[in-house]
C-alpha positions in Angstrom: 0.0 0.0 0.0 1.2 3.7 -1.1 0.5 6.4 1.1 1.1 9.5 -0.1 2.3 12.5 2.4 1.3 16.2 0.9 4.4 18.3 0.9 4.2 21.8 2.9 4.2 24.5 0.7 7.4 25.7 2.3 9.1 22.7 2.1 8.5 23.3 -1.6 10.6 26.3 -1.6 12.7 25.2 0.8 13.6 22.5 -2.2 13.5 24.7 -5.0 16.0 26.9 -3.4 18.2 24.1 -3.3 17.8 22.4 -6.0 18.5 26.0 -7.8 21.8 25.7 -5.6 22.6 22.0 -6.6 21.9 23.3 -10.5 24.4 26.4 -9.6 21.3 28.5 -10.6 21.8 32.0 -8.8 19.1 33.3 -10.4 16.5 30.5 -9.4 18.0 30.7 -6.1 16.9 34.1 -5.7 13.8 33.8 -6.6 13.3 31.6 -3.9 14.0 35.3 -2.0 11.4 37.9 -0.7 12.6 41.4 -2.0 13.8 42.5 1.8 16.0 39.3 1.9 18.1 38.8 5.4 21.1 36.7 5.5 23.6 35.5 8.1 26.3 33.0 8.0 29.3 33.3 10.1 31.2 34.0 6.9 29.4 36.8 5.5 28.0 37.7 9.0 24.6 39.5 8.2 23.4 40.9 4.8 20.5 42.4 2.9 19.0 42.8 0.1 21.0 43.2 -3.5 24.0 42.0 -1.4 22.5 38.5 -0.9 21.1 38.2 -4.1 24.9 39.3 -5.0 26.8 36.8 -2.9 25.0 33.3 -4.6 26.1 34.8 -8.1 30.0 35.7 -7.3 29.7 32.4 -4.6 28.8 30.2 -8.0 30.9 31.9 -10.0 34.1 31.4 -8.5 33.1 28.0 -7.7 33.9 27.3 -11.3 31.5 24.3 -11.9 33.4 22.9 -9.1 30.8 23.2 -6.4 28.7 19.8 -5.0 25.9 20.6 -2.7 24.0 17.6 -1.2 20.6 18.2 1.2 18.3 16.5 3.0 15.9 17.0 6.3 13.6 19.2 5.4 11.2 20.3 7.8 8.6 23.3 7.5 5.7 24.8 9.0 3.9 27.9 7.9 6.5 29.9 9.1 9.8 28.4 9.4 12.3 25.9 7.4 15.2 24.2 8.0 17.8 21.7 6.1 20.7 20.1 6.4 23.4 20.8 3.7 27.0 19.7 2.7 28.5 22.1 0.4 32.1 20.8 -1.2 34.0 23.2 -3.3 38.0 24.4 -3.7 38.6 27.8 -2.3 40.8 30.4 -2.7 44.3 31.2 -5.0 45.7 27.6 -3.3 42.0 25.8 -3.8 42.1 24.2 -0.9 39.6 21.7 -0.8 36.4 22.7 1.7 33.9 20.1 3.1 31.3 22.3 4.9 28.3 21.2 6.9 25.5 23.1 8.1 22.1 23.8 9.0 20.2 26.7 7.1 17.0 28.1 8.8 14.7 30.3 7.2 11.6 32.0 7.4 9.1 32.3 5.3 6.3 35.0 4.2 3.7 34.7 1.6 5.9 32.0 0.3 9.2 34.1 -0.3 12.1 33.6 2.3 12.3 36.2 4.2 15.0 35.5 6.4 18.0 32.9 6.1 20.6 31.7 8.0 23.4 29.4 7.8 24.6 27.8 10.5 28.2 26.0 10.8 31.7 25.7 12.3 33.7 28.4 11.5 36.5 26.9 12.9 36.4 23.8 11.1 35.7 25.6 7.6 39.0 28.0 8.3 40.6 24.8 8.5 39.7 23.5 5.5 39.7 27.1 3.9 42.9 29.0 5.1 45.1 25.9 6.3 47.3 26.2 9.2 46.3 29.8 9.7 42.7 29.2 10.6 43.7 26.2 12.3 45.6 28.2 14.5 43.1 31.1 14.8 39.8 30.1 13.1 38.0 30.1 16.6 38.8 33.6 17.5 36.7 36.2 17.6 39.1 38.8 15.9 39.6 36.3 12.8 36.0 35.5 12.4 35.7 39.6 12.1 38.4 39.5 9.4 36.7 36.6 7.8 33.5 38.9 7.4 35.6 41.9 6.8 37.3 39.8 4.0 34.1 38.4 2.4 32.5 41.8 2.6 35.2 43.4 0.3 35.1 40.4 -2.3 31.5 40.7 -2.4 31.7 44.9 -2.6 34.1 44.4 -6.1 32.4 41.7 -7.1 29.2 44.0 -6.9 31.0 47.1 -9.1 33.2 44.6 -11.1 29.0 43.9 -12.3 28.2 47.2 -12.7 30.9 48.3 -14.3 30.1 45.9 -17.2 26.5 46.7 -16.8 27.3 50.2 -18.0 29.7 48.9 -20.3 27.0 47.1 -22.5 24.7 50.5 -22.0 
């Protein structure tokens, strides 16, 4: 006997949002997004807006194809979501080989997330990311600042690297 168990509309999103991630679909991702998008990972630390929407296309981008993102778990209710994630992908000039495991939690309005966050070691991805460096000092609080710091800037010129070229094609 089948039974059949109706999907929450939010786990629906929840699922296209990732899927969109899986596909390395920035743009499906975001539209996964409600407008006023809020975002916090201990990476980027928080972020609104254009800047979110910003950060999955220069995140993809630089992954180079490279990227595998595996999900499962998810759980939703009218206004909250959660999943499980593994994201694997080579970072930086050495491409140092990242395995990163996390929870994101979101919620959800009139079927738009609303707010998202990532949750996941920082230590252990400063590790993997910077090498003996954030071994050393990936639990302290002064490099998780220059972690955000760091991403903020890359994100900044990755933002007016895309506008430049926007006015370049007007």
């Amino acid at each position: 006997m089948y039974i059949y168990v109706m999907q929450h509309p939010n786990e629906k999103i929840i699922e296209e949002f990732y899927q969109a991630f899986q596909q390395g679909n920035p743009k499906a991702m975001n539209a996964c997004y409600h407008k006023d998008i809020v975002f916090y990972d201990p990476a980027f630390g928080h972020i609104k807006g254009d800047r979110v929407r910003a950060m999955w296309f220069m995140l993809l981008e630089k992954s180079k194809g490279e990227l595998s993102l595996s999900y499962s778990e998810i759980q939703a209710n009218d206004f909250n979501a959660s999943a499980r994630w593994t994201a694997s992908y080579n970072f930086g000039p050495q491409r140092r080989r990242v395995i990163n495991e996390g929870v994101g939690t979101f919620y959800i309005q009139n079927g738009k997330i609303l707010q998202h966050t990532d949750h996941f070691n920082l230590w252990n991805w400063s590790r993997q990311a910077l090498g003996y460096k954030g071994y050393l000092l990936g639990w302290t609080k002064s490099m998780k600042l220059k972690i955000q710091q760091e991403s903020s800037k890359m994100l900044s010129r990755y933002i007016q690297k895309m506008r430049s070229l926007e006015e370049d094609d007007n």
